[in-house]
C-alpha positions as CSV (number, residue, x, y, z in Angstrom):
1,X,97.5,18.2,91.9
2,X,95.7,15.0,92.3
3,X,92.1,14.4,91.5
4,X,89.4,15.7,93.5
5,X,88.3,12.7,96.0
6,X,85.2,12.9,98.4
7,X,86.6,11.9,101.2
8,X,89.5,14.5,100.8
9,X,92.8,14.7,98.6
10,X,95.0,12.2,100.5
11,X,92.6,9.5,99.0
12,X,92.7,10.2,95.1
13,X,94.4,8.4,92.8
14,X,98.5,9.2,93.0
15,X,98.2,11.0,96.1
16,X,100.3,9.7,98.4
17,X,103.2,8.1,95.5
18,X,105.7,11.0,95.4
19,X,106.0,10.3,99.3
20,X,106.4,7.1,99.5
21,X,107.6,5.1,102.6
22,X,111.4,5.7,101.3
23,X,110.8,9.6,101.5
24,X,111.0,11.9,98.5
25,X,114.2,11.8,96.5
26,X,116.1,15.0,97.7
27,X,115.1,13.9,101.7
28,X,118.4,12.7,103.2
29,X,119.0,10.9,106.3
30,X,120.6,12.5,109.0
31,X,123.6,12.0,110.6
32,X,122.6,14.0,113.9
33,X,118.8,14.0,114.4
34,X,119.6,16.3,116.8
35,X,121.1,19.1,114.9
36,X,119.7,21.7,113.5
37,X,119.6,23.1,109.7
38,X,120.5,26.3,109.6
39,X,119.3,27.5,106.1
40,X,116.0,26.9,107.3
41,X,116.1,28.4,110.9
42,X,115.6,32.1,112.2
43,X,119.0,33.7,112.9
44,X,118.6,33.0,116.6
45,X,117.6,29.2,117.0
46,X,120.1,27.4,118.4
47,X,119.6,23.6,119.8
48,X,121.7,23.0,123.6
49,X,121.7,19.5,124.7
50,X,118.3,18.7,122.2
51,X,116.3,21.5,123.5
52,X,115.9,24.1,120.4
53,X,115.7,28.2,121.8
54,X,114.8,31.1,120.0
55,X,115.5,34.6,121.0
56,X,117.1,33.1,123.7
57,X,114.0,31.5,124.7
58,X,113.8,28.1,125.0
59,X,110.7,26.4,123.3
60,X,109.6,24.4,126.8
61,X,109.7,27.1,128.6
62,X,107.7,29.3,126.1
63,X,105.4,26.4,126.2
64,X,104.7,26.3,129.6
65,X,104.1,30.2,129.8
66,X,101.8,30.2,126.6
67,X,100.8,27.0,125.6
68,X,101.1,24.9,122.4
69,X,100.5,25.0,119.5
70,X,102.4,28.4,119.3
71,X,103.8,30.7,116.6
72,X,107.5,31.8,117.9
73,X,108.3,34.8,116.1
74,X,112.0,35.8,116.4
75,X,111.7,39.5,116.5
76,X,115.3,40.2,115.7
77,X,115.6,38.1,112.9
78,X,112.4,39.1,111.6
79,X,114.3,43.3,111.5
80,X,117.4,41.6,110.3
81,X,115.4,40.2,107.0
82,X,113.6,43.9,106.5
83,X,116.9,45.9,107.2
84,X,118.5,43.7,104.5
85,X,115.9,44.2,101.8
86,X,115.9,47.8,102.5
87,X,119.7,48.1,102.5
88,X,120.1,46.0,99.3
89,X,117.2,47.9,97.3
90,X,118.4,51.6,99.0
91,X,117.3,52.6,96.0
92,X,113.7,51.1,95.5
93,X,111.0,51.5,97.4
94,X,110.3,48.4,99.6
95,X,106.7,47.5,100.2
96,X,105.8,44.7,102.5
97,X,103.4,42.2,101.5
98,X,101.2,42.5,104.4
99,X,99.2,39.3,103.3
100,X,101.9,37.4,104.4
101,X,101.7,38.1,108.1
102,X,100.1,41.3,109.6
103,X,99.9,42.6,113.0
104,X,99.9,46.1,114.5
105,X,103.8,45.2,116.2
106,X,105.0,44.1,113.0
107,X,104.0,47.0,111.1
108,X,105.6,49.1,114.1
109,X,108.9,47.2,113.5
110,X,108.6,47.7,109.8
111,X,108.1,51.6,109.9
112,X,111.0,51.6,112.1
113,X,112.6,49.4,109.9
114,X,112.1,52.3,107.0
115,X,109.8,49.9,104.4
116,X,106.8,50.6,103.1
117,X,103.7,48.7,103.5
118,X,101.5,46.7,100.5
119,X,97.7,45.9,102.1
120,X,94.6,43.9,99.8
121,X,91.9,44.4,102.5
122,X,90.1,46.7,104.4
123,X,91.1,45.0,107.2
124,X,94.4,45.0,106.8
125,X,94.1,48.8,106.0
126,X,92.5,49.2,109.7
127,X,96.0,47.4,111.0
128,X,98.4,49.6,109.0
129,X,95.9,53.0,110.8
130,X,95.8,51.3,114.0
131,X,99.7,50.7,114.3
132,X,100.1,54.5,113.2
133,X,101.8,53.6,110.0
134,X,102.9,56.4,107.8
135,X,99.9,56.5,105.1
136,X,102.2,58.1,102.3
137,X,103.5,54.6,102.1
138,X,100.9,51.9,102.1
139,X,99.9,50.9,98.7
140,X,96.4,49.5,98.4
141,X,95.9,46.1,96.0
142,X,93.4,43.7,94.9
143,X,91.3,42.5,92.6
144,X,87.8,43.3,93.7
145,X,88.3,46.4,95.8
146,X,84.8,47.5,97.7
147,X,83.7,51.1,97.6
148,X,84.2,51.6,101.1
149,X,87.7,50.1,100.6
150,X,88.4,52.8,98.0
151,X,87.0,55.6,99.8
152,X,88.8,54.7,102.8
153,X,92.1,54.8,100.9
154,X,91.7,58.0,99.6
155,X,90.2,59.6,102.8
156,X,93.2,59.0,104.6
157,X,95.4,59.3,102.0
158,X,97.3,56.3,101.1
159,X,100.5,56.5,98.7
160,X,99.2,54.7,96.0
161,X,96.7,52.3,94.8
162,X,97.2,49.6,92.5
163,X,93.7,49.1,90.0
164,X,92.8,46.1,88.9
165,X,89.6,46.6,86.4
166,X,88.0,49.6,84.4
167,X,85.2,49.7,87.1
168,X,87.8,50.5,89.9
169,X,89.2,53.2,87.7
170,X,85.5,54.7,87.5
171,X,84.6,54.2,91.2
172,X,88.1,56.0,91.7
173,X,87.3,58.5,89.3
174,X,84.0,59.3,91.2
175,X,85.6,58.7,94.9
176,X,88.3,61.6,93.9
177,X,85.8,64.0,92.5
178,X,82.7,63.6,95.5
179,X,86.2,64.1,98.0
180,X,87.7,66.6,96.0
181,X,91.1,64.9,96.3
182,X,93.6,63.2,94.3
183,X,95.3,59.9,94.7
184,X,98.3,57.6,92.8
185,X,97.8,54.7,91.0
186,X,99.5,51.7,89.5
187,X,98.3,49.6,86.6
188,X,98.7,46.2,87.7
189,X,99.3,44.2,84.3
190,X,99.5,40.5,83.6
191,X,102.5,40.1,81.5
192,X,101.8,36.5,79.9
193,X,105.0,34.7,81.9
194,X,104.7,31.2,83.6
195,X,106.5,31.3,86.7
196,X,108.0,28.4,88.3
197,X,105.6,27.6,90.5
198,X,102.7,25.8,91.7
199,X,99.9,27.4,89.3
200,X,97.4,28.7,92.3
201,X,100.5,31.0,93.3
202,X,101.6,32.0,89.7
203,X,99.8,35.0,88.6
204,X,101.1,36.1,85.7
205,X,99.9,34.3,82.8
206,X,96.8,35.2,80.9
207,X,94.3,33.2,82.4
208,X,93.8,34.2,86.0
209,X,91.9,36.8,87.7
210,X,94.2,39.4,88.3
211,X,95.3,42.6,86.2
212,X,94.7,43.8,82.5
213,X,96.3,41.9,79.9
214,X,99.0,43.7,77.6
215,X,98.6,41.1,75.0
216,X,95.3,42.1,74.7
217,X,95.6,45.9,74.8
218,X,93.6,46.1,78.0
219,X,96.8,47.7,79.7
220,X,97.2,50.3,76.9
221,X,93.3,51.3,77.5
222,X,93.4,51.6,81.1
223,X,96.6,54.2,80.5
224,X,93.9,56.3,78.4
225,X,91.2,56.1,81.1
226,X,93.2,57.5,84.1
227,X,94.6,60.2,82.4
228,X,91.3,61.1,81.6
229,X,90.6,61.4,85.2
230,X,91.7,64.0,86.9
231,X,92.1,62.8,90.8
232,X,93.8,60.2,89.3
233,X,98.0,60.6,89.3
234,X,99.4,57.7,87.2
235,X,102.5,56.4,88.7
236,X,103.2,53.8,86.5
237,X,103.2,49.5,86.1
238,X,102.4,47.2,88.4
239,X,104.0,43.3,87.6
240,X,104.0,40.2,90.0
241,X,104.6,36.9,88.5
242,X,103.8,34.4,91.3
243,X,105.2,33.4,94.7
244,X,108.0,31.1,96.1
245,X,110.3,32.2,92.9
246,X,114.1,30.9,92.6
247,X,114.3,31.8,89.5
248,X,115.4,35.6,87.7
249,X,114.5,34.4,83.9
250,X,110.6,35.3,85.0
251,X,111.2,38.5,86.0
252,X,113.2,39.3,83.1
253,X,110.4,38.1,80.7
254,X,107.9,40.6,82.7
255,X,110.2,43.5,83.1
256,X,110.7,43.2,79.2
257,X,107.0,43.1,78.1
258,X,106.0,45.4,80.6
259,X,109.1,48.2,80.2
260,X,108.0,47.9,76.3
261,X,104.6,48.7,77.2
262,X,106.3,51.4,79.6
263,X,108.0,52.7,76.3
264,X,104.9,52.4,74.1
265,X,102.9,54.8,76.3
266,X,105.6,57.3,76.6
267,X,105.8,57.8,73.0
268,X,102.5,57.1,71.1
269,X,100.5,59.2,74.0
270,X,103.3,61.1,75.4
271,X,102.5,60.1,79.1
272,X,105.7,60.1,81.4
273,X,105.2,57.0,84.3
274,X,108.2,57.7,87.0
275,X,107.5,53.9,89.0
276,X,107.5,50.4,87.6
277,X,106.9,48.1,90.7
278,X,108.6,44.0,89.8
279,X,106.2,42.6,92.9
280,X,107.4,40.2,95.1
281,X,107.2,36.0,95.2
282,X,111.3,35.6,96.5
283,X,111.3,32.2,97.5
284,X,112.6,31.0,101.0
285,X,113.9,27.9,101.9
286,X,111.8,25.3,103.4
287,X,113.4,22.0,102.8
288,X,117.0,21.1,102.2
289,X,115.6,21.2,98.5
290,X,115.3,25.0,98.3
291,X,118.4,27.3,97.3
292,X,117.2,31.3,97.4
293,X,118.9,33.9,96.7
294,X,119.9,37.1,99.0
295,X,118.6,40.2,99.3
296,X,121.8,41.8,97.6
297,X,122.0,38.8,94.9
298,X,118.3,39.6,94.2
299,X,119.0,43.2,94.1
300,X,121.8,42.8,91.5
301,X,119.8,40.4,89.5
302,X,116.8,42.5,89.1
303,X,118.3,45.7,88.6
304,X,120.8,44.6,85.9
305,X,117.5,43.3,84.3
306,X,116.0,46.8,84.2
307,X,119.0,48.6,83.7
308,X,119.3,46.4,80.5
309,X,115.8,46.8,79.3
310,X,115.3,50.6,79.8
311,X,119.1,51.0,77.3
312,X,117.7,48.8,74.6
313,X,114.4,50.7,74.7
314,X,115.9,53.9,74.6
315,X,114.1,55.3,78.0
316,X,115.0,56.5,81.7
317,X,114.9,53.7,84.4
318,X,111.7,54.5,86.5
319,X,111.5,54.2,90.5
320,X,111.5,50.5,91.0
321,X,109.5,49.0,93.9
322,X,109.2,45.5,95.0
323,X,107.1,43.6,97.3
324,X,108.4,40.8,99.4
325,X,106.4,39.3,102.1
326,X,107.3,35.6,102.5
327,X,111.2,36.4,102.0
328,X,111.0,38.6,105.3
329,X,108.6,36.9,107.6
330,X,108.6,33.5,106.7
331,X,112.0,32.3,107.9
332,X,111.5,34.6,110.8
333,X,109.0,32.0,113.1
334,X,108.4,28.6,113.4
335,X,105.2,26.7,115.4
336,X,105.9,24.6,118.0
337,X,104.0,21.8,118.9
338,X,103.1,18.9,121.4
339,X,103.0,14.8,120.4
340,X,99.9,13.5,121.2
341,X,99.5,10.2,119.5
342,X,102.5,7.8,117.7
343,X,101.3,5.7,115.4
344,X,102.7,3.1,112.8
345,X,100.8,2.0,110.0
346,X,101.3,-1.1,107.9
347,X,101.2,-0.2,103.9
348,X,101.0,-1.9,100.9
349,X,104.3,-4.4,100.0
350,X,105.2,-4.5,103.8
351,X,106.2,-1.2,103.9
352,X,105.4,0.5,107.0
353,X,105.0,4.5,107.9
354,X,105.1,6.0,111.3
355,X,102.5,8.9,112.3
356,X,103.0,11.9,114.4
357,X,100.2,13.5,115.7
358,X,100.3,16.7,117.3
359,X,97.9,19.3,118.7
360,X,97.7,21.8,116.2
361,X,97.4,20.9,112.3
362,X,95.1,22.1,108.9
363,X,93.6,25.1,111.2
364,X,96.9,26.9,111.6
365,X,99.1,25.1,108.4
366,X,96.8,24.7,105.4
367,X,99.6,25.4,103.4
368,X,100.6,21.5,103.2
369,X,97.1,20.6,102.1
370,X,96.2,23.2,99.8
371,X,99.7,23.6,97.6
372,X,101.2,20.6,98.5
373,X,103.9,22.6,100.4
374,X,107.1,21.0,102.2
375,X,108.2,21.5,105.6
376,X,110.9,20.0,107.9
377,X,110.6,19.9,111.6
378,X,112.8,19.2,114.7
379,X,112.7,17.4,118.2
380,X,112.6,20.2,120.4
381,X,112.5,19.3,124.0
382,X,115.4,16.8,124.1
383,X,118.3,15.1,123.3
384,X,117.7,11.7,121.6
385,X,120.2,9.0,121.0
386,X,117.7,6.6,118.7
387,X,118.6,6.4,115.4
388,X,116.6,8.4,112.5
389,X,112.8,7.6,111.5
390,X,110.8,8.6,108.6
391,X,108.0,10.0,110.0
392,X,104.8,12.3,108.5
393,X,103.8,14.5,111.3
394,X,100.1,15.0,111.0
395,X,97.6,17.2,112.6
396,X,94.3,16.2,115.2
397,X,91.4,17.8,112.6
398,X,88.9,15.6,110.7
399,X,90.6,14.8,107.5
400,X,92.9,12.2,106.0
401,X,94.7,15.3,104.3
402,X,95.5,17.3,107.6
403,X,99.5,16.9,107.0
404,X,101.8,19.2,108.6
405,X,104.9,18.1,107.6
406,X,104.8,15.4,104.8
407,X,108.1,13.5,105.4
408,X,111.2,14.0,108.2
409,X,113.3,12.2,109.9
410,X,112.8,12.7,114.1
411,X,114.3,10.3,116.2
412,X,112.8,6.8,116.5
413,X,112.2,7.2,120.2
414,X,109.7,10.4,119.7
415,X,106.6,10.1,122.0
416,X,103.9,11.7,123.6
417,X,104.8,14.9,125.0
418,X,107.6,15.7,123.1
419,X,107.7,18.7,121.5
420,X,108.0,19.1,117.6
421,X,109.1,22.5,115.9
422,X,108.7,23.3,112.2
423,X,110.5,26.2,110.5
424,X,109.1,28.1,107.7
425,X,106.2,29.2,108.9
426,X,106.2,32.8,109.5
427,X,104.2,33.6,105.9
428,X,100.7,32.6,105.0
429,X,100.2,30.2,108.1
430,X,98.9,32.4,110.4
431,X,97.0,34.6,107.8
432,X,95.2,32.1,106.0
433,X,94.5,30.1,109.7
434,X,91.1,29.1,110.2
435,X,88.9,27.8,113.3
436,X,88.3,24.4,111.5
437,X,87.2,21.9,113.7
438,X,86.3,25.2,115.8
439,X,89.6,25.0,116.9
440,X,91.1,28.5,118.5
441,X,93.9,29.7,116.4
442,X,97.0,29.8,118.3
443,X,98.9,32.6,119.7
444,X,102.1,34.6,118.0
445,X,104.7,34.8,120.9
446,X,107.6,37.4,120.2
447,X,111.3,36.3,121.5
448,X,113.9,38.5,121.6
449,X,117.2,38.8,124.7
450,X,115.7,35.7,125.9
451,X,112.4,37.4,126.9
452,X,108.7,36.6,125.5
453,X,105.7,39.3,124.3
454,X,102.5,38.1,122.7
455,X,101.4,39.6,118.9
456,X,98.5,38.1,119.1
457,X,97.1,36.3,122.0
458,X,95.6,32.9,121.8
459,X,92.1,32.6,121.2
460,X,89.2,30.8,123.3
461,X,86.2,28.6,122.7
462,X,84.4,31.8,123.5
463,X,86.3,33.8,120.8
464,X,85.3,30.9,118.3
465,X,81.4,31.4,119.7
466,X,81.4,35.0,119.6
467,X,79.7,35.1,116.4
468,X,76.7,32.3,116.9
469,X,74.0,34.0,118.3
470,X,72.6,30.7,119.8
471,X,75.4,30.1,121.9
């Protein structure tokens, strides 16, 4: 990443010279500004005449019932992604990564869907109760779990939780005894491998916050404590390398270190674990740049992995769970917005780079800004005959880093009003969205058989206010 700057990233040193006025290397022009990629559109988008539906809804027409910006969740690609995972990993337990998205109509579609549901939060506990979610199969993470959080887990009886730190195992400990219940656990465990990844997503290696190290025998000791606690079922190891993941050779690092720590604690203390859980981090495709892999490659893959491991180790292949979030949901919407400003700039050289402004930005994208994430958008509204222009699109907030998409071609006619699309955005957009700016975060419109539903409803300036006692 570039070097902090105070008046925001985009002004640090190096910045702004991977994207320069030419585009990044792997950007090609298009032939048909027009058409759509597939790879990186929900099963249902289609483009008629310029104008791109989804669900059979077309994006002007959801805008003028609901607004823009808008998040346009495609409701039947969104079962089609979950129905996959759970078909290709029949035998695994699929766990959603709640932190991806969340909403009390997705986790309705997922139970129906058969998955199981992974929650960090007390909040995101209260959606899984409120949607009437199966409790046997929410697992419970994070790092700095508060009491309340455990004791809410165990009062209503979640399938397992995953500790992170000797003091969760003694709050745990206490929780089980004062409630005179029991509850399932899973060690999560930092298995020393460097994902392929931007390193505030890789989580893994030794130096982060999460999990206990085996390296250092900290996974070895935990093993000891909660089998010296006796509302505590241990279910087995908990392993997650990182997110946005094309690569198999990191899992299969983990799954070794961790399957011979698996191996270790079966025979020096004798303690059977029946689950090993390989996390989640399946990458998706957001540019033309990024290849993933299936559900059913990944399944293959992973498995072999395992299988592989467990015979050289000499012990029984446990109940395998995984936990994609991103892999589901993130191809699953897009945001739609609507041009406000064009704007070319002349840079250094005599180069010169066209802005797109539109109404949204930063407050409901930050992934751009924060990893440095790439996106690709669309002309939604119309047809265009002008040839392609590079263009940034950018957001309307405060800061010279509010960058949506970072480089695209759109048609060199694109103007105010128009309406801009950009794929991808299903994961992590809407759940790390913020009021910045106190702007209201937009809505999440369902489409499906050509017909609209709203997720979550937009929110107001008085939603924004609700929590300044001046106002």
């Amino acid at each position: 990443m570039p070097t902090s700057h105070p008046s925001g990233w985009a002004h640090a040193d190096g910045a702004l010279s991977r994207n320069r006025p030419g585009g990044p290397h792997w950007l090609r022009e298009p032939a048909d500004t027009n058409a759509l990629v597939p790879s990186l559109w929900s099963s249902t988008a289609r483009k008629a005449d310029g104008v791109l539906s989804v669900g059979g809804v077309t994006l002007p027409e959801l805008v003028t019932e609901h607004g823009s910006p808008a998040y346009v969740l495609d409701e039947r690609d969104f079962r089609e992604r979950a129905r996959a995972f759970a078909d290709a990993f029949a035998a695994y337990d699929v766990f959603f990564a709640g932190k991806a998205f969340l909403s009390t109509t997705t986790v309705r579609w997922l139970a129906e869907e058969g998955l199981h549901l992974d929650v960090c939060s007390g909040g995101e506990l209260t959606v899984a109760e409120r949607a009437g979610f199966p409790m046997e199969r929410v697992g419970l993470h994070g790092n700095n779990k508060t009491l309340r959080e455990l004791e809410r887990a165990v009062e209503l009886g979640v399938g397992r939780v995953i500790v992170d730190s000797f003091d969760e195992v003694e709050r745990l400990d206490a929780i089980t005894s004062e409630l005179g219940r029991t509850v399932g656990v899973m060690i999560r465990v930092t298995a020393g491998v460097e994902a392929h990844t931007h390193e505030y997503i890789a989580t893994a290696h030794e130096d982060q916050k999460f999990g206990f190290s085996i390296a250092a025998g900290d996974a070895f000791e935990v093993v000891r404590r909660i089998e010296a606690a006796p509302g505590l079922r241990l279910l087995g190891l908990h392993s997650h390398i990182g997110s946005q993941i094309f690569d198999s050779s990191g899992f299969e690092v983990a799954a070794r270190r961790v399957l011979a720590l698996h191996a270790r604690v079966s025979e020096e203390l004798g303690v059977q674990m029946p689950e090993m859980d390989l996390g989640g981090g399946f990458g998706i495709a957001y540019t033309t740049q990024d290849d993933p892999s299936d559900p059913a490659q990944l399944a293959t893959e992973l498995t072999k992995i395992v299988e592989h491991e467990c015979r050289a180790l000499g012990v029984d292949v446990p109940r395998l769970s995984i936990e994609p979030g991103r892999a589901i949901v993130g191809p699953a919407m897009c945001t739609v917005y609507e041009v406000g400003t064009v704007k070319e700039v002349a840079l250094d050289g005599g180069a010169r780079r066209t802005y797109v402004s539109v109404d949204g930005g930063m407050s409901d994208n930050i992934r751009t800004a924060l990893y440095d994430a790439d996106y690709s958008c669309t002309l939604a509204s119309r047809a265009s005959q002008a040839p392609p222009m590079l263009a940034r699109v950018v957001g309307k907030h405060c800061e010279a880093g509010d960058i949506v998409v970072k480089d695209e071609f759109l048609p060199g006619d694109v103007r105010p009003g128009d309406l801009v699309a950009v794929p991808g955005t299903g994961a992590y957009c809407r759940s790390m969205a913020s009021n910045y700016n106190h702007a209201p975060r937009p809505p999440v419109i369902a489409v499906r058989d050509g017909k609209t539903s709203v997720v979550l409803r937009r929110e107001t300036e008085d939603d924004v206010l609700s929590t300044d006692v001046g106002a």
